[in-house]
N, C-alpha and C positions, 0 to 999 in steps of 0.2 A: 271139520275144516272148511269143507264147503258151505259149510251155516257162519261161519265166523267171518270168513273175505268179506259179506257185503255188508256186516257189520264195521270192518275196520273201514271200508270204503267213507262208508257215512260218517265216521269219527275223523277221518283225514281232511272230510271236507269242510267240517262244522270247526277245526281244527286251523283249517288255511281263516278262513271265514275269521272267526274270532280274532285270529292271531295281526289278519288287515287291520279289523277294526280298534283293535288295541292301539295299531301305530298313532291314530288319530288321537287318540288319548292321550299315551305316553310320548310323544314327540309337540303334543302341544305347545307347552314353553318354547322348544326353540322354532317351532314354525312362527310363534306371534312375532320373536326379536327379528326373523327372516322376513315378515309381513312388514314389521318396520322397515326394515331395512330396506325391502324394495320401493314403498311407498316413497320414500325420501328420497332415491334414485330415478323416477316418475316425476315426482314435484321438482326435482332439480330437471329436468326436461323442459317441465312445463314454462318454468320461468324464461327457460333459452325460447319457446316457441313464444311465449307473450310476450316478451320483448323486442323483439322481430318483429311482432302483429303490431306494436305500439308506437317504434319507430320508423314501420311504413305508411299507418294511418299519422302520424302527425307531423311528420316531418316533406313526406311525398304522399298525404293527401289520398293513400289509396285504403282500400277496401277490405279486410279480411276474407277467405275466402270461406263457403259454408262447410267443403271438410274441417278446417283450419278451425273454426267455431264450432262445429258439432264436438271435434274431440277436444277442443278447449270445459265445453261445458259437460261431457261425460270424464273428463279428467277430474274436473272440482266435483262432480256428484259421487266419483269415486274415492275419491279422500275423505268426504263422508262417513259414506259406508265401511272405510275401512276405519276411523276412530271408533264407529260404533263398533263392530267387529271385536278390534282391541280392548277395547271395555268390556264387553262380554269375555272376551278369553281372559282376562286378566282375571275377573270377579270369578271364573269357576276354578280356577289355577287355587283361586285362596279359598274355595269350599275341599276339603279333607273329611274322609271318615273321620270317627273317633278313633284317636289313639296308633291311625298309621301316618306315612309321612308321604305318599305314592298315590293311596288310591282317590280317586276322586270320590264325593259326596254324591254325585249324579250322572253316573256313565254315558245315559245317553245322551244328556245335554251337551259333554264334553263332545263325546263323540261328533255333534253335529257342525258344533264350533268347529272341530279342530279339519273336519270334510272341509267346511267354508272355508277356512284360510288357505288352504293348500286352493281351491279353485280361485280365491281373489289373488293369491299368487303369479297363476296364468294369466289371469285378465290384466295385473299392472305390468307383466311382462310383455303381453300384447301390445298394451299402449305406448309401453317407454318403445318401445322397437316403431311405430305406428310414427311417434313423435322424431324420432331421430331421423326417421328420411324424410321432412319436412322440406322440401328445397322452395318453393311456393309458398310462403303466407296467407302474402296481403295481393289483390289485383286493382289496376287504377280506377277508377271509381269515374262513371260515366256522366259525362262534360254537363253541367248545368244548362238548363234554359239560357240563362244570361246571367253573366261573371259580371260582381262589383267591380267597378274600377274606385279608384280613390278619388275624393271630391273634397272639396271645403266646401262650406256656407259660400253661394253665390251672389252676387249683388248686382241687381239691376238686369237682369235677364228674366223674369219673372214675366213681362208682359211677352214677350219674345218668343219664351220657350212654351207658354200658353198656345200662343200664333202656330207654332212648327205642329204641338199636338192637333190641332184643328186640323191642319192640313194633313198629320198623318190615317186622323179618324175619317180624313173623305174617302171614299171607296174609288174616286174618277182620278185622286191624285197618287202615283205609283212609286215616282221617286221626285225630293226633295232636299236641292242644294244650297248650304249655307256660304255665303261667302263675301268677302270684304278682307280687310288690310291684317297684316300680318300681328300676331299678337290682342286682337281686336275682342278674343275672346270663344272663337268657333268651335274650338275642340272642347273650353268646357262648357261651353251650351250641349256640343253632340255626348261628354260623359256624362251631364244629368239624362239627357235624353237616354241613354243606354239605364242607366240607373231607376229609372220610370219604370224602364219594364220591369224592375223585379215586383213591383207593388201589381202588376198585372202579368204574370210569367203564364200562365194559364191558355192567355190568347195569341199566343205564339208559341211554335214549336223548339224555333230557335233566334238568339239576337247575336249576331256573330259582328266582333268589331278586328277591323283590318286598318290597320297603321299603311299606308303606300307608300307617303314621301313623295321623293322627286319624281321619277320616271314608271311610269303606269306600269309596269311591267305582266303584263299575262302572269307569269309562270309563279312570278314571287305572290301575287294573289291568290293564286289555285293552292300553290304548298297551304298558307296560311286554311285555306278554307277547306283543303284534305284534312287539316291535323284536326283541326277545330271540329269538323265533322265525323271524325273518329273513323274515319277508309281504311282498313287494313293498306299496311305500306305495301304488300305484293303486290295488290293492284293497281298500283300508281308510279312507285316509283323506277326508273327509268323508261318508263313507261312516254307516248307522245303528247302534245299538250291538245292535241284532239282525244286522245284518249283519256289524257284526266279531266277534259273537259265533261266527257260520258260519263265518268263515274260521277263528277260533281252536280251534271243537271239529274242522274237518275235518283238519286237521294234528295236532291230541294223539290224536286218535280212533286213529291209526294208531302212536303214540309210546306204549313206558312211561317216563315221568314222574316228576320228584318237583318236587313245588313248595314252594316253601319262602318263607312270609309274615308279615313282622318287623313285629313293634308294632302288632299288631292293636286295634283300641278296642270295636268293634261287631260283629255278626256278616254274614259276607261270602258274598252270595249267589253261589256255585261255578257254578251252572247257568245264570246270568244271563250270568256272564264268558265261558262259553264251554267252563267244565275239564267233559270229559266225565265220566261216572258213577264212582268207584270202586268197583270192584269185584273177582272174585278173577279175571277176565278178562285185562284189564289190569296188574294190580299196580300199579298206579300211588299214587303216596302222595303226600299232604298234609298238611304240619306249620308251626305256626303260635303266633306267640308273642302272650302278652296280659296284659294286669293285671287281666281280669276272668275270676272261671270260668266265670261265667256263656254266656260267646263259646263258651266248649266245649261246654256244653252245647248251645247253640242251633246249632251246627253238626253237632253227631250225634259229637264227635269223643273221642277217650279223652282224659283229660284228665290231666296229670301237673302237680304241684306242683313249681316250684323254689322251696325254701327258702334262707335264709340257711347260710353256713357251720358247719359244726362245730366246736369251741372250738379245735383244734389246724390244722384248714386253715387259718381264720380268718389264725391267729400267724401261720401262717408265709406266709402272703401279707401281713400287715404287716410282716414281717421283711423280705422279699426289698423292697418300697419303701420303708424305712427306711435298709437298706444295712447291711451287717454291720459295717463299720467303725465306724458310730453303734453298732450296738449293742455291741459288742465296747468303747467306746470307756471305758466305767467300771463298774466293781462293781454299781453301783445299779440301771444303766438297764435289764437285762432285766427287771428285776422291774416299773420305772413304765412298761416296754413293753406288761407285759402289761393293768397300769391302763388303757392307752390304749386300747389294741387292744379291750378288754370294751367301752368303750365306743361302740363301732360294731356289737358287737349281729350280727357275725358277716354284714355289707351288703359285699358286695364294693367297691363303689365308695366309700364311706364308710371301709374299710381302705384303699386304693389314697390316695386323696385325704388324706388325715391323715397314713398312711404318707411322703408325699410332702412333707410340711409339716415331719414333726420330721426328715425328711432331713438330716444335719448338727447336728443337737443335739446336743451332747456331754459336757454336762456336768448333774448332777443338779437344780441349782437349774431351769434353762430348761426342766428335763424337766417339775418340779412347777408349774411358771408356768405353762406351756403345760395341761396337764393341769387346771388350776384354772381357765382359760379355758373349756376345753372341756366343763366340766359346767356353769358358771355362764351361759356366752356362747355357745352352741355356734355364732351366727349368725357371731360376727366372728371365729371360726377360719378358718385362711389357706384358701382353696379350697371351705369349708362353704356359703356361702350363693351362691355365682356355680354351682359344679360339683354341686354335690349338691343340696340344697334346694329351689334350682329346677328342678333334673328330676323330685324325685318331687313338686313343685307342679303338675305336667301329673297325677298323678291327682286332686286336691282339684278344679281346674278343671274335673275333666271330669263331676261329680255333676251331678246328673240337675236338683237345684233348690235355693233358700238354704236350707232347710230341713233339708236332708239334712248341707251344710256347715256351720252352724253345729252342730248334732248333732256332726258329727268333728270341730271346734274344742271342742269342748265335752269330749270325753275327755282332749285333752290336759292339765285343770287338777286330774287326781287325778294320785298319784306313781307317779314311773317303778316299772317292772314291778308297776304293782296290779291287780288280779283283779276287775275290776268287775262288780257282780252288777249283769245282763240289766236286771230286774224293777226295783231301783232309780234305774237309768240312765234308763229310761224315764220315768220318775216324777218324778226332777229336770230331764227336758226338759218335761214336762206342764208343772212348774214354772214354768218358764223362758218360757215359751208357745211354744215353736218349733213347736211341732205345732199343726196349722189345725183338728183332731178334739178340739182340749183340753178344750172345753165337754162331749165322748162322752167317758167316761174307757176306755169298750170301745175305740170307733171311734179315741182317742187312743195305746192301746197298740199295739195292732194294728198304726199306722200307726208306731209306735215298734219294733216288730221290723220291721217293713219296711226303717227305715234299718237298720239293724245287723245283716241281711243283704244289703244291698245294701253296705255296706262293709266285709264279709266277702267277698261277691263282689267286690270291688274289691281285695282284699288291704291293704288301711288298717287293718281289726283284726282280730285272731285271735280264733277262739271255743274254748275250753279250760272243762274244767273245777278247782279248785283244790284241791292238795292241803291237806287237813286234819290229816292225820296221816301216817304211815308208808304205810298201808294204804290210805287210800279217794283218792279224787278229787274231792270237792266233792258237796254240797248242789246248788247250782242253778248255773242256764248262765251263766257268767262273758265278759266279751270283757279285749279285752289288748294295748296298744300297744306295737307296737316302739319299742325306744327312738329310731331315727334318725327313724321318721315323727314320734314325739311331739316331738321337737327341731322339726321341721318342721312341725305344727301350730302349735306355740308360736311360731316365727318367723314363721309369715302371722297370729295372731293377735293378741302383742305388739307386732308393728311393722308390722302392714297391706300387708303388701309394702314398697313404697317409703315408704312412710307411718312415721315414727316416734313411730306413736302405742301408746302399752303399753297396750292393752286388757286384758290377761290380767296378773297375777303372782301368781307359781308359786311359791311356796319349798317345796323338799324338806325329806326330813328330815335331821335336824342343822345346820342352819346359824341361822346367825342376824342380825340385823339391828338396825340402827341408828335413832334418831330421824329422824334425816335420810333416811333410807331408807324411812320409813314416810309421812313429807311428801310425798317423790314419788310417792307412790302417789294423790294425791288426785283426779284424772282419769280412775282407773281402773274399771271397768269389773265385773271377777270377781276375786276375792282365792283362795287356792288355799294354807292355811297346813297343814304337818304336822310334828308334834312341833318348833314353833318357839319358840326362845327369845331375847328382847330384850337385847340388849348395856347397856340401859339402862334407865331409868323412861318409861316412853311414857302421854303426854297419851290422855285420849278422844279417838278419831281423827275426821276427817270426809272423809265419802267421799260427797258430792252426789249420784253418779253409779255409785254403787258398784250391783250389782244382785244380785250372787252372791257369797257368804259361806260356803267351806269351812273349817273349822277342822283339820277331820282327826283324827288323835289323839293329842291332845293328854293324855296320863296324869295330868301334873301340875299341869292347872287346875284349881282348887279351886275357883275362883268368878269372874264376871265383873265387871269394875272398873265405879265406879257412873258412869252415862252412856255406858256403852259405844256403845248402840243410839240414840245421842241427834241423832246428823248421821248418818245411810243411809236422808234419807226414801225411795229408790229403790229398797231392797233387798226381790228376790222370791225368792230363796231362800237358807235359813241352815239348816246342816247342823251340827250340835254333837254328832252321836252317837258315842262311842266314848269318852268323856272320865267312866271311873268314877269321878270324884273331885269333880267338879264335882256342887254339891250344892244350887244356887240360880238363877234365873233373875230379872237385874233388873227391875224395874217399870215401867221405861224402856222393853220389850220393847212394849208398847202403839203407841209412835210408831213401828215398821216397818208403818205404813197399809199397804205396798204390797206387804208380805211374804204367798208363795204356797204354798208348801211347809217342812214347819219337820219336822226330825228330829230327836231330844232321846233317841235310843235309848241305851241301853245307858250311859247315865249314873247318876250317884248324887241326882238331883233328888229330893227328898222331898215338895215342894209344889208345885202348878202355878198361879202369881198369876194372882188374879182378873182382870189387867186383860188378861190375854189373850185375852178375848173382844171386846177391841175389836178384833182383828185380822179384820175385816169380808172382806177378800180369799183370806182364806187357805184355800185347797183340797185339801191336804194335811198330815196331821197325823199322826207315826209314833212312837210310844210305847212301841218293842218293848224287852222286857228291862230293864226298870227296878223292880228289884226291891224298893225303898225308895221308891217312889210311890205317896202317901197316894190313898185314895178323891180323884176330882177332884170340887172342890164345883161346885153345880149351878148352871148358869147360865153357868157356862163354854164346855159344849160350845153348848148352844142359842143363844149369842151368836155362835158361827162361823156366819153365815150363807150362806155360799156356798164351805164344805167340803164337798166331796167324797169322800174318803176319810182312812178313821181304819184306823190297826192298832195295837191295845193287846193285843199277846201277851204274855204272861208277866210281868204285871206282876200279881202276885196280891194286891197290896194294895190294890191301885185298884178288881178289879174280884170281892174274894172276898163269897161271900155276896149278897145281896138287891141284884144292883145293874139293878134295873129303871129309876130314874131317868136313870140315865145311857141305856140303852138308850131313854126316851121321848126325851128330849131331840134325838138322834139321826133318832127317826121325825119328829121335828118339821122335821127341816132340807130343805128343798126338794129341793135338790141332790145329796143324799147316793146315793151310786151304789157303792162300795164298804167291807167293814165284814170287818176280822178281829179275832176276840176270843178270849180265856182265861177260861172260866167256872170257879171254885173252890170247893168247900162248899156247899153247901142250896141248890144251882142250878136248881130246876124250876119256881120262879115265874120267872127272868131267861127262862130259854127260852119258857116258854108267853109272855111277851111277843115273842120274836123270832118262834115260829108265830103269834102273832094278827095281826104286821102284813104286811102285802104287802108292802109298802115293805123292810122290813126282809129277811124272806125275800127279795126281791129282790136285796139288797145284800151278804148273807152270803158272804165267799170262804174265809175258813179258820175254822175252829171247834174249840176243844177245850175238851173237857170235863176236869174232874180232882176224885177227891175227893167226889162226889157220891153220899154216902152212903143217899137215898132217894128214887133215881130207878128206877121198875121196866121202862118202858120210854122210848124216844128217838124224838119223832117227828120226821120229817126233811123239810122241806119247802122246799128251798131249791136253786131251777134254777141256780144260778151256783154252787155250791159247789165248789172244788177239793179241799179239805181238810179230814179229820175225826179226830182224834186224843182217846182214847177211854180214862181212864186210874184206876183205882182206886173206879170207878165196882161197889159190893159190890153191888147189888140188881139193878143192869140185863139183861134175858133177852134182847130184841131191839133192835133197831135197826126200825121200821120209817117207810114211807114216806109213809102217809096214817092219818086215824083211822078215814078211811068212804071210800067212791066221791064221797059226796056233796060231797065236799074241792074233787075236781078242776073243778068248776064255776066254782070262780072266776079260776081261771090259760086262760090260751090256750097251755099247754104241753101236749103228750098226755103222758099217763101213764108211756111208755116213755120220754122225753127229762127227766124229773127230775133225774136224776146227770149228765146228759150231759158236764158240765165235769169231775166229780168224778175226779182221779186220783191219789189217795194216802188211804189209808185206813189207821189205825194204833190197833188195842185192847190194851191192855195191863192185866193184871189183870182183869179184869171175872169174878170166878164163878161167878155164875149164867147168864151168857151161854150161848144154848141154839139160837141160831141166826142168819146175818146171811146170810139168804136177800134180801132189799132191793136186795143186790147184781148183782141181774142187770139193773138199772137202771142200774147204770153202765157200757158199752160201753167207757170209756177210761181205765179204771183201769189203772194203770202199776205200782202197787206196794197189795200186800198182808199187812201183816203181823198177828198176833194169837198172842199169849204169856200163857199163866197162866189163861184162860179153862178151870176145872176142870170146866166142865157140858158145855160144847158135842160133841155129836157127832157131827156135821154141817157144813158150813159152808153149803150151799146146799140145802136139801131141795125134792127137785123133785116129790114127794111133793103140796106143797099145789097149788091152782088154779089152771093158766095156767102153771105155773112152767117148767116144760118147753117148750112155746110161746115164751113170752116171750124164754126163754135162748138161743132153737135163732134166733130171728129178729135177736137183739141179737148176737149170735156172742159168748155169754159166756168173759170173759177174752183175746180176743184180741188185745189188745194187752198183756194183762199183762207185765211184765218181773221183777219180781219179787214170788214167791211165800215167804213166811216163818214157819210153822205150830211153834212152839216153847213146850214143859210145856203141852201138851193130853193129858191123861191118859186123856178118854174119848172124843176123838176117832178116828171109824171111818171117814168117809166124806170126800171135801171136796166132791164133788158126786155125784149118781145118776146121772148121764147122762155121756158120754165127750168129752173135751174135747180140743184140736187145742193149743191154746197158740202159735200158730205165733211171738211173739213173747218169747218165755222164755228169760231171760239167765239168773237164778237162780232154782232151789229148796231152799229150807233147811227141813228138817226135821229136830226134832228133841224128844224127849222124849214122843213121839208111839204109845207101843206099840202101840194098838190101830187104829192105821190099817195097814190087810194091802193096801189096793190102790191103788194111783192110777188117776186116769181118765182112761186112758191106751186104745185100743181098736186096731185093725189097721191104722186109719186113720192113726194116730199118725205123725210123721215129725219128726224130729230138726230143732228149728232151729237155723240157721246160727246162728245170736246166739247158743246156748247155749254156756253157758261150764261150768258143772258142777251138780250135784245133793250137797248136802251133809245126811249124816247120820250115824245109827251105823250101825257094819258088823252086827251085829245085826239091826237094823229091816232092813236092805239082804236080809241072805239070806232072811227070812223073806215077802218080800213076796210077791204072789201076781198073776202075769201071765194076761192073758187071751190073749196071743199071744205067745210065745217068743222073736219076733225082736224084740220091744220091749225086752227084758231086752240083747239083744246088742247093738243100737243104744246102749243108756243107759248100759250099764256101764263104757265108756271114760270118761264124763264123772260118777261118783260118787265123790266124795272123804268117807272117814273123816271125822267132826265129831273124832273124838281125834288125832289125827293130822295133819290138813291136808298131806298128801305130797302135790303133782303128778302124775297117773297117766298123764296121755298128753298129746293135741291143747293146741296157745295155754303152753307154759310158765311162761313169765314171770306169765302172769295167774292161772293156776290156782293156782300157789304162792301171788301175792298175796292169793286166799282164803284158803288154809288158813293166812297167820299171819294172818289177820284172824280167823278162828275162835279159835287157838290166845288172841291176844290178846284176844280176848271174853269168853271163859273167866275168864281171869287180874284184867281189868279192875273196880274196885270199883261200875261202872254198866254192863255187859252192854247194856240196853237202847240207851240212846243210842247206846252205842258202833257197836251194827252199826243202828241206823238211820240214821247217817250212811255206814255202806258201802254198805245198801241205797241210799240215796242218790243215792250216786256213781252206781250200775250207771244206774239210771234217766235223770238227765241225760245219759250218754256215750252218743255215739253209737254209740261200740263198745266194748266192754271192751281 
């Protein structure tokens, strides 16, 4: 018994053994249907977790994550394995002994099959359970270098956006602001600029673009450039904006950057937000769009102008939204294409938008309909008032106060592209009372070039100067609306916005109008008439509420119909100048009780009716160029009692000979704060009255003398004067500034601030003239000219007492710009002492032989703003330098007076001298001619 137990031991256990391994055999079949069965329970998983993975990558752009992928891809390498699996089991299931129906053909094949499936049973139960707590997929996929924005094919930015890349590859340029008029194009200049970088993503870490809008706001910046910058929210949010400021500079601090900031208003403090310093450390760059230049400025940044198109980019961006078919579509239409397209003034979006509208126009009549709309109506053109209009109404909005807005409503009612002189502009707002300084006529101008750069900063007006001729660029600083802003002034001001109320009407030139046309105007507000003619006989009109009265120019007014002025009790300014035919003013003119400024220049009036001294409000009174204007009888001026200013220049009938009356009448006015006059013939009692009164001296801004054949000298006592024009005057030796020391006792100016305004100075003819040393009293003379003066040898003899003192502390000439010394035959010197000039555009000398030197010393230094030195080549070789390298500095920029050829530096301009020489020459008035060049230089800011 004891021999047999470890016998049966061993039989029990080969027993258990066996009987395991059988299960794997005989339970084959159904473990394979159960291997199905699970796999398919798996795969049906799978599909729930790829689908998830699919629609978080494609729909939110996120990531899968690497659990999420590792068991996606051991799930597919498991399904594999188990078809191969079932292949094998199925293939030994159909090997059988011979002749039984149970056993297999190869035991321990099955055997190993049937081990595997029961283990790949585990493993897919593993993963379906693995798969089913999936709460995670996909994670957000980490922020690119730089995000496309969407762009079209751009037109006409090509040279532009070349300029901006220069200036972002300088290393000394940090940040870079784009800006000009609304719609103009800025933002898609700054999206291709964004878009550049992806073809270079490499050399940046990040290009982050920030939408700001209106009001600069710190905090809505910081969010934007937390998110963008990927900052866990813990750290940030509710958090202080010194403290997001930390988290935002500790992460750039370590990054080079570009940041890129659309539709700026304001200027945006960088170090507040967090943007660390730029500098050449870093390279990091900041570029940012705006409607004001001013934002450039006050951010430290270069500033670059986007202008309107070019006349050919313009086209062909109105062409490509037109559609070639339209244009292609008749003979006529490229030509009313190009009608259209001028009239957008070269506004990207004002092409786009129009272009868009005559889409499908195809026949010429629709084309001239349309077209006839658009200059009469430009508000109810399809897309003009919803797309256009109102977006560049976000700059009108954004002025600083009503003051400033009414001002740029107020340009709009002169005609498209006119050249509006500065000086006048300001003077029909004085008018108008929009200025709170109007009572100061200083403190009122002042405050009148403040708007008019501040809506130059805004890009609402352009400041230019205006061509006169071939040659020059304008007398004085002009401004100048674009046509699509002036459509869009005129639309918030004729219909108030939503309001259709016509405050304003405009007519241009050539058109004309109806009875019935002139009836609806009776609610109107400002009238705005140029070269207008009536289809009909038109009644005296009544305008209740009428308040502003342009006429314009009118050429072929001859006279005003009687009662014109008979219903406008309201009216504060009426403008009539430019109408040389017009030859009377009705008597009517009395009842404008309420009229404030009255212009009557350059008319053919030959009488000024006494009842215009009832005009008790009127503050303004301009009389320039009226060359058939009798003496004004007396009683007239002394009846405006609360004018202000009077300009009677050139009207040498009014004021030749003995005209002290008028000058008393003048002193009599309380008010009186500005006074420019033309003195003509035996004028030295009219001046000893302008030196006796204070008042007057006071008041004096331009003065010219003419003709004054026994005046031997000029005293000049007059702290406000700009302007002194000096002409045919035979006797006259000096110019000076007082008659005694014992003068100055009664002004509280010092001695050296007399000229202080004075900047334009012009003698012509004078010769006995022997010196106009006086001049060192004026620190801000801008232009100097004197011609035909046959005595003078000198122009500043430092020679007398102080004079040299005086010059060295006033920094004589320093601002000069031009200098103009022409038929001085004994002229040697123009000063004793060595002068810097630092601001010298031009020098023309000429007929000058006995001047050998200029006062020119070692110290001398070429200024940028110089444009050339014009004389004879003659006077040029013989000149006599104190330092050699003065000669080699100057002689690039001395052009031939015979000749005017271009010699080197600035082409374009230096040519424009020499035919303005050549034409000087030739022309039957020399004088004027190049006083109006000299002119130009002086207004522009750069030649």
């Amino acid at each position: 018994m004891d021999l047999l137990s470890p016998i049966l031991d061993v039989a029990c256990c080969l027993w258990d053994s066996t009987a395991k391994r059988s299960v794997y055999i005989r339970e084959l079949p159904e473990n394979l249907n159960s291997l199905r069965t699970a796999m398919e329970e798996l795969k049906n998983v799978y599909k729930d977790v790829n689908e998830n993975v699919d629609r978080e990558e494609k729909l939110l752009l996120k990531k899968r994550t690497h659990v999420v992928d590792g068991w996606i891809q051991s799930v597919e390498a498991m399904e594999k394995e188990v078809t191969d699996l079932l292949a094998k089991g199925d293939g030994e299931i159909q090997k059988k002994c011979f002749g039984t129906s149970c056993c297999p053909k190869n035991c321990r094949a099955s055997y190993k099959i049937g081990k595997m499936v029961l283990r790949k049973m585990e493993d897919l139960a593993l993963k379906k359970t693995e798969g089913s707590k999936f709460i995670v997929v996909a994670e957000p996929l980490p922020s690119p270098v730089v995000m496309e924005r969407p762009l079209d094919k751009t037109v006409g930015l090509d040279s532009l956006f070349n300029h901006v890349c220069v200036q972002l590859e300088d290393e000394k340029v940090g940040s870079v602001g784009l800006y000009g008029m609304g719609v103009v194009g800025k933002t898609t200049l700054l999206t291709r600029i964004n878009n550049e970088f992806l073809k270079t993503r490499d050399e940046f870490d990040a290009v982050i673009w920030v939408t700001v809008s209106r009001s600069a706001i710190v905090e809505k910046v910081q969010q934007v450039l937390l998110n963008k910058l990927e900052i866990p929210k813990d750290k940030w949010e509710g958090r202080s904006e010194d403290e997001r400021k930390e988290e935002i500079f500790n992460v750039l601090k370590t990054k080079k950057f570009v940041l890129l900031l659309d539709d700026m208003w304001e200027p945006l403090d960088l170090f507040a937000v967090g943007i660390p310093p730029l500098n050449n450390g870093n390279k990091s760059k900041v570029v940012f769009t705006t409607r004001l230049s001013t934002v450039c400025l006050d951010m430290g940044a270069k500033g670059i102008e986007v202008n309107s198109l070019e006349w050919e980019e313009a086209f062909a961006l109105f062409q490509k939204y037109v559609g070639e078919d339209t244009i292609n579509s008749h003979p006529h239409i490229p030509m009313l294409a190009e009608i259209v397209a001028k009239e957008c003034a070269g506004l990207p979006l004002a092409l786009i938008t129009i272009g868009r509208a005559m889409a499908g126009t195809k026949t010429p009549e629709e084309w001239e309909r349309k077209i006839k709309m658009l200059k009469n109506y430009p508000a109810k053109f399809p897309g003009m008032e919803n797309h256009l209009f109102s977006r560049l109404a976000f700059s009108y909005d954004s002025l600083q106060d009503e003051a400033t807005k009414s001002c740029f409503l107020y340009c709009s009612i002169f005609p498209e592209d006119c050249e509006i002189h500065c000086n006048e502009l300001v003077q029909l707002w004085i008018g108008e009372g929009f200025l709170d300084e109007s009572d100061d006529l200083k403190k009122a101008r002042d405050a009148g070039e403040a708007i008019i750069e501040s809506l130059y900063h805004a890009c609402l007006l352009e400041i230019n100067y205006p061509n006169y001729n071939d040659y020059t660029e304008g007398l004085t600083k002009c401004v100048k609306m674009h046509d699509v802003i002036r459509d869009m002034a005129l639309w918030l001001a004729c219909q108030n916005g939503n309001k259709k109320q016509k405050r304003f009407v405009v007519v241009d030139e050539g058109k004309s109008v109806t009875a019935q046309e002139v009836e609806e105007w009776k609610g109107t507000q400002r009238i705005s008439l140029v070269s207008l003619t009536f289809e009909e006989h038109i009644e005296s009109p009544s305008f209740p509420d009428l308040q502003t009265l342009l006429l314009g120019n009118r050429r072929r007014l001859f006279s005003l119909p009687i009662g014109f002025f008979s219903y406008m009790p309201n009216l504060a300014v009426l403008d009539l100048g430019n109408h040389f035919e017009l030859d009377g003013l009705p008597v009517e003119i009395s009842k404008l009780v309420a009229l404030q400024y009255l212009n009557l220049s350059s008319t053919g009036i030959r009488k000024i009716p006494m009842e215009l001294r009832n005009l008790k409000k009127l503050r303004i009174l301009i009389l320039n160029n009226m060359g058939r204007l009798q003496r004004i009888p007396s009683q007239i001026i002394s009846g405006l009692s609360s004018l202000q200013l009077l300009s009677i220049m050139d009207c040498w009938q009014a004021t030749k000979g003995d005209c002290r009356g008028l000058l008393k009448e003048l002193q009599g006015l309380t008010f009186m704060t500005e006074l420019s006059i033309s003195l003509c013939n035996s004028v030295v009692l009219p001046i000893q009255t302008l030196l006796n009164s204070q008042k007057l001296q006071r008041c004096l801004k331009h003065l010219k003398v003419e003709q004054c054949s026994d005046m031997n000298f000029l005293h000049l006592l007059f702290p406000y004067l700009e302007e002194v024009e000096l002409s045919s005057c035979f006797k006259l030796k000096d110019v000076i500034l007082l008659h005694s020391e014992k003068e100055a006792v009664h002004f509280t100016f010092p001695r050296d601030k007399y000229f202080n305004h004075l900047y334009r100075v012009t003698i012509h003819y004078c010769p006995n003239l022997i010196r106009l040393t006086c001049l060192i009293y004026a620190p801000n003379l801008k232009l100097l000219y004197i011609s035909r003066c046959n005595s003078l040898e000198e122009v500043i003899q430092v020679e007398e007492s102080r004079v040299s003192e005086i010059a060295s502390n006033l920094s004589l000439f320093s601002r000069l710009r031009i200098l103009s010394l022409l038929s001085l035959p004994k002229l040697r010197s123009i000063c004793g002492q060595s002068l810097l000039f630092p601001s010298l555009k031009l020098m023309h000398m000429s007929g000058c032989p006995n001047l050998r030197k200029l006062p020119f010393d070692s110290n001398f230094k070429v200024s940028e703003k110089l444009v050339g030195i014009i004389g004879e080549q003659e006077w040029w070789n013989q000149l006599e330098w104190e330092d050699q390298t003065i000669t080699h500095q100057l002689t690039p920029y001395f052009m031939p007076s015979r000749y005017g050829q271009p010699l080197s530096r600035n082409e374009r301009n230096r040519r424009k001298i020499g035919e303005v020489i050549i034409q000087s020459q030739q022309t039957h008035d020399p004088f004027f001619y190049m006083m109006s060049f000299y002119d130009s230089l002086i207004g522009m800011g750069g030649f």
